[in-house]
C-alpha positions in Angstrom: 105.8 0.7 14.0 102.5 0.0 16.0 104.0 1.6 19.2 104.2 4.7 17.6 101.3 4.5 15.9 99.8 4.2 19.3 101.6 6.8 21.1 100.3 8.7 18.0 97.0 8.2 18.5 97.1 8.9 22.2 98.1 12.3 21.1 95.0 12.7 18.7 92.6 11.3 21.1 93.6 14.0 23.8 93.4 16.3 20.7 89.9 15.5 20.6 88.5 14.6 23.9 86.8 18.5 23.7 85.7 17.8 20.2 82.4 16.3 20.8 81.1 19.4 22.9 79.4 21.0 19.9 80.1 17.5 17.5 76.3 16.6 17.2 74.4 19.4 14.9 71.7 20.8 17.3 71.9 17.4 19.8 70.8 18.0 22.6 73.8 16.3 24.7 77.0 14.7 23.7 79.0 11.3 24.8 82.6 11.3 25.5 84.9 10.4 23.2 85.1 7.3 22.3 88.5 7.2 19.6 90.6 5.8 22.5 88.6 2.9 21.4 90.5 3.1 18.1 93.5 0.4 18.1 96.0 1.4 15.6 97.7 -2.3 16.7 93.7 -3.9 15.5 94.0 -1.7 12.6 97.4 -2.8 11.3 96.7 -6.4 12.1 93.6 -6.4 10.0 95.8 -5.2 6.9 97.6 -7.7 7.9 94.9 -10.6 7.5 93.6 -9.2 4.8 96.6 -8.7 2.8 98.3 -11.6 3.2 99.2 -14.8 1.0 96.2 -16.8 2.9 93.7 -14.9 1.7 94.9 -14.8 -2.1 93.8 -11.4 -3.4 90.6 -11.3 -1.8 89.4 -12.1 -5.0 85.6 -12.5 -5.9 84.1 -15.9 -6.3 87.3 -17.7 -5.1 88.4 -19.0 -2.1 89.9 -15.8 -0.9 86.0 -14.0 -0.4 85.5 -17.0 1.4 87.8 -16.0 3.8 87.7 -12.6 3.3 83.8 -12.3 4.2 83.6 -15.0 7.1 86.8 -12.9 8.6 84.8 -10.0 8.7 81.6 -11.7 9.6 84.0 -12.9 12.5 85.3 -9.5 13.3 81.5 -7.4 13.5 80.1 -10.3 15.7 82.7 -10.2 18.0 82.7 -6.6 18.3 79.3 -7.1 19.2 77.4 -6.0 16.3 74.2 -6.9 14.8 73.8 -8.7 11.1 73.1 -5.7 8.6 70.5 -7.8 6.7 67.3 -7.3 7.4 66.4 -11.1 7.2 69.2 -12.0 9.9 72.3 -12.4 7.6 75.9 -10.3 7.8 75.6 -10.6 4.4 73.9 -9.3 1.2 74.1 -11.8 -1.7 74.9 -9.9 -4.9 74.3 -12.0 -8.1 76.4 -12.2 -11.0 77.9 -13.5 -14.5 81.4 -13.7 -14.6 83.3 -14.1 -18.3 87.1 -14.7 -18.4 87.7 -13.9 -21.5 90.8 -14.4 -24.3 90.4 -12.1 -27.0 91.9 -11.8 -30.9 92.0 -8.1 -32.8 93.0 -7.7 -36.1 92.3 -4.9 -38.5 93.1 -4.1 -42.0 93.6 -0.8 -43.3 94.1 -0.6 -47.4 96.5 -3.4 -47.8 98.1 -4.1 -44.5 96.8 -6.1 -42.1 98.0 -5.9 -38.3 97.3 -8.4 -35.6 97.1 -7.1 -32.2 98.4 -9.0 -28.8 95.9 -9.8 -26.2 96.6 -8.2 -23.6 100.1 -6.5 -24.1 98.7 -4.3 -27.1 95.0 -4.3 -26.1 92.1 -5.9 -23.8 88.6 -6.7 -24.9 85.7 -8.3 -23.3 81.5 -8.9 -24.5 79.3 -7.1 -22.5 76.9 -10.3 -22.5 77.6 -13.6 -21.1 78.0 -15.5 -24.4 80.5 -18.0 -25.3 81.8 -16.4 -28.1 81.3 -13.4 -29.9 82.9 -12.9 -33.8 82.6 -9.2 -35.2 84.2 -9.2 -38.7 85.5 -6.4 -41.0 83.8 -3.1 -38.5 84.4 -0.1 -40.3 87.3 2.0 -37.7 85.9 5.6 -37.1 87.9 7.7 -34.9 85.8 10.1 -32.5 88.1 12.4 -30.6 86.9 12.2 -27.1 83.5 10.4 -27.8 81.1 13.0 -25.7 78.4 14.7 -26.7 77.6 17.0 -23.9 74.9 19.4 -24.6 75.8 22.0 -21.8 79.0 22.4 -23.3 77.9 23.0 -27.0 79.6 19.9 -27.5 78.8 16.7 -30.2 82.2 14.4 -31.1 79.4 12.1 -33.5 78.0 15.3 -35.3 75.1 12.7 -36.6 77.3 10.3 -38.3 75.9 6.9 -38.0 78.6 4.5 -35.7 76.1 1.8 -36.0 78.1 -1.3 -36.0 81.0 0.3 -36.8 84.6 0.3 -34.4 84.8 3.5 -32.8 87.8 4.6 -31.4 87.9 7.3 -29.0 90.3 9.3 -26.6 90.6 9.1 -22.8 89.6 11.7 -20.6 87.7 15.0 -20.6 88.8 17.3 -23.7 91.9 19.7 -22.1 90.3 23.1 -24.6 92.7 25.7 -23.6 91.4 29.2 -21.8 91.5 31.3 -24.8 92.8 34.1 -22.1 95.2 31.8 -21.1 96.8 28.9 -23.3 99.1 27.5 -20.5 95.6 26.6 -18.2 92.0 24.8 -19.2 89.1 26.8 -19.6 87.2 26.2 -16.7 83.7 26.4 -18.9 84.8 23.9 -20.8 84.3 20.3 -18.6 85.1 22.0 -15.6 88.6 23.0 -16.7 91.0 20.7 -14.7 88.7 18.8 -12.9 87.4 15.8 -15.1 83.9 15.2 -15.5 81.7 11.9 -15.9 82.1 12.6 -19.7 85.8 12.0 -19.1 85.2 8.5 -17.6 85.5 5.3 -19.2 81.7 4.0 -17.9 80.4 7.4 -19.6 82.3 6.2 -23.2 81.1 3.2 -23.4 77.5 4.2 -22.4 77.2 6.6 -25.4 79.0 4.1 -27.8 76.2 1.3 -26.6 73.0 4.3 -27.1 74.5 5.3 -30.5 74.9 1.6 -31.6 78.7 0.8 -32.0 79.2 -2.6 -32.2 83.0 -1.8 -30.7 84.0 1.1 -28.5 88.1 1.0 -28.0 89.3 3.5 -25.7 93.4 4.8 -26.6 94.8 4.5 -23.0 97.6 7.3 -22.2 99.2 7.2 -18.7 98.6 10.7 -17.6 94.9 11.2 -18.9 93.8 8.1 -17.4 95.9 8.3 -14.2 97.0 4.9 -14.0 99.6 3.3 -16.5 98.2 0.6 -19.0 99.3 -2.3 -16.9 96.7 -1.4 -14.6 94.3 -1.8 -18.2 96.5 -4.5 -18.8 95.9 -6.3 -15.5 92.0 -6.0 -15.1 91.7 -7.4 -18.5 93.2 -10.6 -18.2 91.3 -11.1 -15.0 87.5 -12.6 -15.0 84.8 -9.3 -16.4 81.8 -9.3 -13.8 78.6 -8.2 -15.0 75.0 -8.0 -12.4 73.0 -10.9 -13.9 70.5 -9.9 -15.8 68.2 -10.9 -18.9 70.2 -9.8 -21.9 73.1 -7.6 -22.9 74.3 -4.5 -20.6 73.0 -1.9 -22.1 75.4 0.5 -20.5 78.2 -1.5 -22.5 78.5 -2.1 -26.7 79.0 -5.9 -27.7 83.0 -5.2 -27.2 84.7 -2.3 -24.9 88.1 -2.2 -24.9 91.3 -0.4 -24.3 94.5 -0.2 -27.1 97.2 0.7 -25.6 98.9 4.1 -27.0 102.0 2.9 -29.3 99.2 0.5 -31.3 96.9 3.2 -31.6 99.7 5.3 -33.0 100.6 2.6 -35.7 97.2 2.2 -36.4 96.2 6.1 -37.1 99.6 6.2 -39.4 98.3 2.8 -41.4 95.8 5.3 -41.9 97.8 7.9 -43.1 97.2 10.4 -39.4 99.3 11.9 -37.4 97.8 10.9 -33.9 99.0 13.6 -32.4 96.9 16.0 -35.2 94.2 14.2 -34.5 94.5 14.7 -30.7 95.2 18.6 -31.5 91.7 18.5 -33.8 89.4 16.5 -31.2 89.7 19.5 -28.6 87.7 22.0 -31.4 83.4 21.8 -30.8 83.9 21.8 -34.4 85.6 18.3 -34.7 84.3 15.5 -37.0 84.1 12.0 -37.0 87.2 10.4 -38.8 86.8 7.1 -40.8 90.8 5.2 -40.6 89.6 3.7 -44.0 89.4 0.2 -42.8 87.8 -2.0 -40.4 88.6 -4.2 -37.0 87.9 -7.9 -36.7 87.3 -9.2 -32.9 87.0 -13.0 -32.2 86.3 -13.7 -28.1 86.1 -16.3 -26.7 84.7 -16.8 -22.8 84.5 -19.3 -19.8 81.2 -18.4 -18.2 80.3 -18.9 -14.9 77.6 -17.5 -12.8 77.5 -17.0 -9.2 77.0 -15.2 -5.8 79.0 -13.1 -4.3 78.6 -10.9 -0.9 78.1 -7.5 0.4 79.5 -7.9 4.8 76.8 -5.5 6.2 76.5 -4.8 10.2 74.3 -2.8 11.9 74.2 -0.2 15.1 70.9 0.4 15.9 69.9 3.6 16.7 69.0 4.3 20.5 65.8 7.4 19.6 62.7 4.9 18.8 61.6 7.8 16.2 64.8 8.0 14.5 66.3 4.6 14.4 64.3 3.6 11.3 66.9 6.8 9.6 70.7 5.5 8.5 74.0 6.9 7.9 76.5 4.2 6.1 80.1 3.7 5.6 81.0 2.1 2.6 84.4 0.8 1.9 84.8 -2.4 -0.7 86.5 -5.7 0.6 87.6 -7.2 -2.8 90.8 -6.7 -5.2 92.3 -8.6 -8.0 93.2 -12.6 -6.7 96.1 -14.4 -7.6 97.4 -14.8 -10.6 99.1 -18.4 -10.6 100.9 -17.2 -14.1 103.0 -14.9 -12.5 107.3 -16.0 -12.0 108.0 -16.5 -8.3 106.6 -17.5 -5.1 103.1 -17.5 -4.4 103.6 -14.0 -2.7 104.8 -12.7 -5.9 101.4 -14.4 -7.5 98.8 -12.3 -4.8 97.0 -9.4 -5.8 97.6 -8.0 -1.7 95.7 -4.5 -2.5 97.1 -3.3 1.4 96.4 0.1 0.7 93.6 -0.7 -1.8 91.7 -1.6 -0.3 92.4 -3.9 3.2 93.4 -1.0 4.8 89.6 0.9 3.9 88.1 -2.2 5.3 90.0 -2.5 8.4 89.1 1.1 9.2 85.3 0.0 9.1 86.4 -2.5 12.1 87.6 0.5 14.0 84.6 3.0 13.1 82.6 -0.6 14.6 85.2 -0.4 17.7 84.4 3.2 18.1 80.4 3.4 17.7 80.6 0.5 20.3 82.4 2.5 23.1 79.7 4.9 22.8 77.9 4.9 26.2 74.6 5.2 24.1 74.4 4.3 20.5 73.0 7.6 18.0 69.9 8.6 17.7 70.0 7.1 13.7 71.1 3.7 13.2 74.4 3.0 11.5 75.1 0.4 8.8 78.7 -0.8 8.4 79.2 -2.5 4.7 82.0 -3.8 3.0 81.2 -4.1 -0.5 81.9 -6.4 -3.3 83.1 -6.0 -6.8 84.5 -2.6 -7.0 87.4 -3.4 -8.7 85.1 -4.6 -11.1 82.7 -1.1 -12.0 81.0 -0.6 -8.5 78.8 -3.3 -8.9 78.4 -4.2 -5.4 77.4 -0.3 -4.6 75.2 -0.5 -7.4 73.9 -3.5 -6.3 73.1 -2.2 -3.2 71.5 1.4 -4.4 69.6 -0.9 -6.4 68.1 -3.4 -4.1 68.8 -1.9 -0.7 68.7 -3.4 2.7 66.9 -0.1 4.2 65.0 2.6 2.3 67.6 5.3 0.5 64.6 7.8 1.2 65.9 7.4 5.3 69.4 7.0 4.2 70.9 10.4 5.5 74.7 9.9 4.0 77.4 7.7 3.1 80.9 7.6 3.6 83.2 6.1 1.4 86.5 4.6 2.3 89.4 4.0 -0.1 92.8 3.9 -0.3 93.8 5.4 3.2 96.7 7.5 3.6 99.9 5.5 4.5 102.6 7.9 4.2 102.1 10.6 7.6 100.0 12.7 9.0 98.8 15.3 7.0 97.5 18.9 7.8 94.6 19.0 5.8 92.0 16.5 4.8 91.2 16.5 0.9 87.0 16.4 0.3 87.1 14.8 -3.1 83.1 15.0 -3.0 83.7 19.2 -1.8 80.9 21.1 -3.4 77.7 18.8 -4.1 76.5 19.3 -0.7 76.0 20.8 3.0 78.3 17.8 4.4 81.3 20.1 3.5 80.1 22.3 6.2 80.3 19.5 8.8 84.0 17.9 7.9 85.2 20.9 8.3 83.9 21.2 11.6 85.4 18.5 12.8 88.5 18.4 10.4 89.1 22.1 12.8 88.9 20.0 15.9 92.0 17.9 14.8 93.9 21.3 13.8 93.4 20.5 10.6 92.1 22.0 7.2 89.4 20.9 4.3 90.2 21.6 0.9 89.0 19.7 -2.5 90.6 17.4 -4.8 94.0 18.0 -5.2 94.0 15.5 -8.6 90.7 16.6 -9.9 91.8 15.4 -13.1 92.1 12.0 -12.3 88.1 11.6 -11.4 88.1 10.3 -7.9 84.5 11.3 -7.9 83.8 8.7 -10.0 86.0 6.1 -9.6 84.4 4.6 -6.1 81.3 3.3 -4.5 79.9 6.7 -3.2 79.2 7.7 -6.9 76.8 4.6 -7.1 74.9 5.9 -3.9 75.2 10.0 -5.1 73.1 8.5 -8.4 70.3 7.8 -6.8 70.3 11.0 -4.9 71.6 9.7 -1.6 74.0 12.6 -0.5 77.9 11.1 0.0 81.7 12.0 1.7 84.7 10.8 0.6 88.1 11.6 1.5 91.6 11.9 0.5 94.9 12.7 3.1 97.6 13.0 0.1 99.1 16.8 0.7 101.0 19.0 2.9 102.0 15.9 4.9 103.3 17.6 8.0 107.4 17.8 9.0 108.0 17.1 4.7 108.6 19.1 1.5 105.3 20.1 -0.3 106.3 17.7 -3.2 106.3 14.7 -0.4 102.5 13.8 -1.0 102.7 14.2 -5.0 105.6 12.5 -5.0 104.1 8.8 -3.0 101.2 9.0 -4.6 103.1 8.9 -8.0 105.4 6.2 -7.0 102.2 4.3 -5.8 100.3 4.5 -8.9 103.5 4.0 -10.8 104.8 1.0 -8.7 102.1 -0.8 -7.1 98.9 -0.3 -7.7 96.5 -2.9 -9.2 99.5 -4.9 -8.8 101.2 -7.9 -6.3 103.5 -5.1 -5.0 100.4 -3.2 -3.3 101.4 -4.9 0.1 101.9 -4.0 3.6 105.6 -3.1 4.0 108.4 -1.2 6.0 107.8 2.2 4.4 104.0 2.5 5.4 103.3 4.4 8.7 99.5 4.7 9.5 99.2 7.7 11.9 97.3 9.5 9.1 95.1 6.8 8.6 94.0 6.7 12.0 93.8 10.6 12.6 91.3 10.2 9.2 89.3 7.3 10.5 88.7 9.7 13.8 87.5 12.5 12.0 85.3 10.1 9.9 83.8 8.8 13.0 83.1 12.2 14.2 80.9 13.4 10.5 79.0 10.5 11.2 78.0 10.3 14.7 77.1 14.2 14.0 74.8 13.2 11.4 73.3 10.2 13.5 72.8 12.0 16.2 72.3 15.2 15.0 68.9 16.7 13.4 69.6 18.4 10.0 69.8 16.2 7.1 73.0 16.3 4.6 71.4 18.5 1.4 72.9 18.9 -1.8 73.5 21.8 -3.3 71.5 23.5 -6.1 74.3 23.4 -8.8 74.4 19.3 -7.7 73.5 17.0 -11.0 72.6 14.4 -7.9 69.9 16.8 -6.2 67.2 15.9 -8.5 67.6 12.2 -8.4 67.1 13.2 -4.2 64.0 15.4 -5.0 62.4 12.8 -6.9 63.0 10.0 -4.0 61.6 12.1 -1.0 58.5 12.9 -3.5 57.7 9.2 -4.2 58.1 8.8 -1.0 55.5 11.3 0.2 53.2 9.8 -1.9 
């Protein structure tokens, strides 16, 4: 496999030895290429490492980020760069509780009473780090989709008071039919395919925890949600992180949780619903609350421990004295799920690998490192190099970051998010999951051209990649971002070849010990991505126009307001 993988990347290096004649936005010269510097060998090997048995899941606050972060500390030293913290370190200590939690749920509607089963029939956790949280007889509302969304006319609460009641609430954006068209969404309504932050699970919990719920319980359903409830299922049993803090979350209610669909069926007919009526009623603006007549008990119980965990940050320095002080990152998070010592089997049956999710995102920051340092001359900007922590977890090492960063976000130009790299071909086009919120569409199609390839957006807007990795924590506070997908028209297969992996992989192995590095992945995609990744940035280090958003962006006024406290 790797000697075609380099043969392959021979061939894409030649591709793009020209590429870098017009690669740097107004520069004033340009270096040679440097992806010959790219080892697809390096790049497999570091899956490898990182996958594998020894380092248990990469798992925070075990054993396996020990290894995980010096590896890495290892691998930027010895490709000769510098720590990323400003104070000397390769790291960025991120603070946190962590709650491993065992949960009971019980409700009672009229005279039957039904105990649930933690985790097969639903997961639970407190948003604060106590040791035990008791919440008896909460009334059970049903919500529809739980969003109230001005823009869109939209209120699910219509003023009822959820105060510490049980809401529960469906998954996703609303799917409200074009009333020209049944068979498609209306594309006014929550951006019609495409799902919105009021379609993610952070966004339902946040409106839960300002309207006072004492429980928010999302109803899981595979397509909706994208992933099938073992994923749910797996996170769950697995320690809750939360940014240490004084007091409760306040983005969270006292208990978020998931039920799984059959449960939630049983419960809504205990209640004498149809769930799928219900479903049909939630997509009308002119839907209601719905009490189920009865109420949820919730008994958790938590092992609390707090601790440190790490951010890996290396730095390029810039070579233009005037501009080195201005950064360009790639992002790309170094943790997954552990081991899970439960499990039948061998200890390899036991590991949470997460090859493809997300070793192989963190091996391609060692090649962008291998690439910047082949550079005759560093760019003009400096570049920082960070593998994050906890993303498995809500982000929380990018928010971290955004929220106590290393170098001012005012100077920070772009980041780059890797995640999940293609492992399946080489594809003809590049998907720009972030396409439309800003002028760095402009420039990855540029250089996406130089490859021979296209730029088109999100071929699963449904699913939410937007929000579903670290670049969303950087785009909040206004800090323009690119992230990328290579999952269609694969070249040399059918047009159902790329629909069809990524199905089997989010069917099969992700989130789980199956997500490993095996005979069926071929990584001359990945490396034809990380290329073209390499060129976006070294155009914006070295070039001189700043990524802008767009008007229409809901992240361009978060920007605004940085540059002007900045001015001032």
């Amino acid at each position: 496999m790797t000697s075609a993988i380099q043969l392959g990347l021979l061939a894409l290096c030649l591709q793009a030895s020209t590429a870098f004649a017009g690669a740097a936005n107004d520069a004033k010269s340009a270096p040679p290429a440097p992806l010959s510097a790219i080892s697809g060998a390096a790049f497999v090997a570091n899956i490898k490492t990182l996958a594998s048995d020894e380092f248990e899941g990469r798992g925070p606050g075990t054993a396996g980020e020990a290894k995980t972060t010096a590896f890495l500390q290892q691998e930027f030293a010895r490709l000769g760069l510098k720590p990323g913290n400003p104070n000397g370190s390769f790291f960025q200590q991120v603070p946190v509780v962590a709650m491993l939690p065992t949960a009971q749920m019980r409700y009672q509607i009229g005279a039957r009473t039904v105990t649930l089963k933690f985790p097969d029939d639903f997961v639970a956790h407190t948003s604060a780090p106590q040791a035990e949280l008791r919440l008896d007889k909460s009334e059970l509302v049903f919500v529809g989709y739980g969003i109230v969304a001005p823009e869109y006319g939209w209120d699910d609460y219509k003023g009822v008071d959820v105060r510490g009641k049980t809401i529960v609430m469906l998954v996703n954006d609303p799917p409200v039919p074009d009333p020209r068209d049944p068979a498609r969404l209306n594309p006014a309504m929550f951006k019609g395919k495409a799902m919105t932050y009021y379609g993610r699970w952070t966004y339902k919990y946040e409106i839960a925890a300002k309207l006072g719920a004492a429980a928010a319980i999302i109803i899981h359903e595979t397509g909706p949600a994208g992933y099938p409830y073992e994923v749910v299922r797996t996170g769950g049993v697995k320690e809750q992180f939360e940014l240490r803090a004084n007091g409760p979350n306040p983005s969270f209610p006292p208990v978020p949780g998931w039920i799984q669909l059959d449960r939630a069926k049983d419960m809504m007919a205990a209640a004498g619903y149809d769930f799928d009526k219900l479903k049909q009623a939630a997509l009308s603006k002119d839907f209601r609350p719905v009490s189920l007549g009865g109420s949820a008990t919730f008994h958790i119980k938590n092992v609390i421990r707090e601790l440190t965990t790490n951010n890996v940050v290396a730095l390029i320095d810039g070579s233009d004295p005037a501009l080195k002080h201005e950064y360009v990152i790639y992002s790309a998070h170094w943790d997954h799920f552990g081991i899970d010592p439960s499990l039948p089997g061998p200890k390899t049956k036991q590991v949470y690998h997460g090859a493809l999710d997300n070793a192989s995102g963190t091996a391609a920051l060692l090649e962008l490192a291998r690439a910047y340092q082949a550079l005759p001359v560093p760019p003009r900007r400096s570049v920082l190099l960070m593998a994050t922590t906890l993303e498995e977890s809500g982000l929380l090492g990018a928010k971290y970051y955004a929220t106590h960063p290393l170098y001012p976000l005012e100077r920070t130009l772009l980041d780059i998010n890797i995640d999940n790299m293609n492992g399946w071909g080489r594809t003809a086009q590049v998907e720009n999951v972030t396409s439309g919120h800003s002028s760095i569409d402009d420039i990855l199609a540029k250089h996406a051209r130089t490859q021979g390839r296209g730029t088109e957006g999100d071929s699963r807007p449904e699913n939410g990649s937007f929000y579903r990795a670290d670049h969303v924590e950087f785009a909040k506070v206004g800090v323009p971002v690119l992230y990328t997908k290579s999952r269609s028209k694969y070249i040399g297969q059918p047009d159902s070849y790329g629909r069809d992996k990524a199905d089997a992989y989010y069917a099969n192995d992700y989130h789980k010990v199956t997500d490993a590095l095996g005979a069926g992945l071929t990584f001359d995609g990945a490396l034809e991505d990380i290329a073209l990744l390499f060129m976006v940035g070294y155009d914006v280090a070295q070039g001189t126009a700043w990524p802008q958003w767009h008007a229409g962006s809901e992240f361009k006024a978060s920007r605004d307001a940085m540059l002007k406290a900045a001015q001032h």
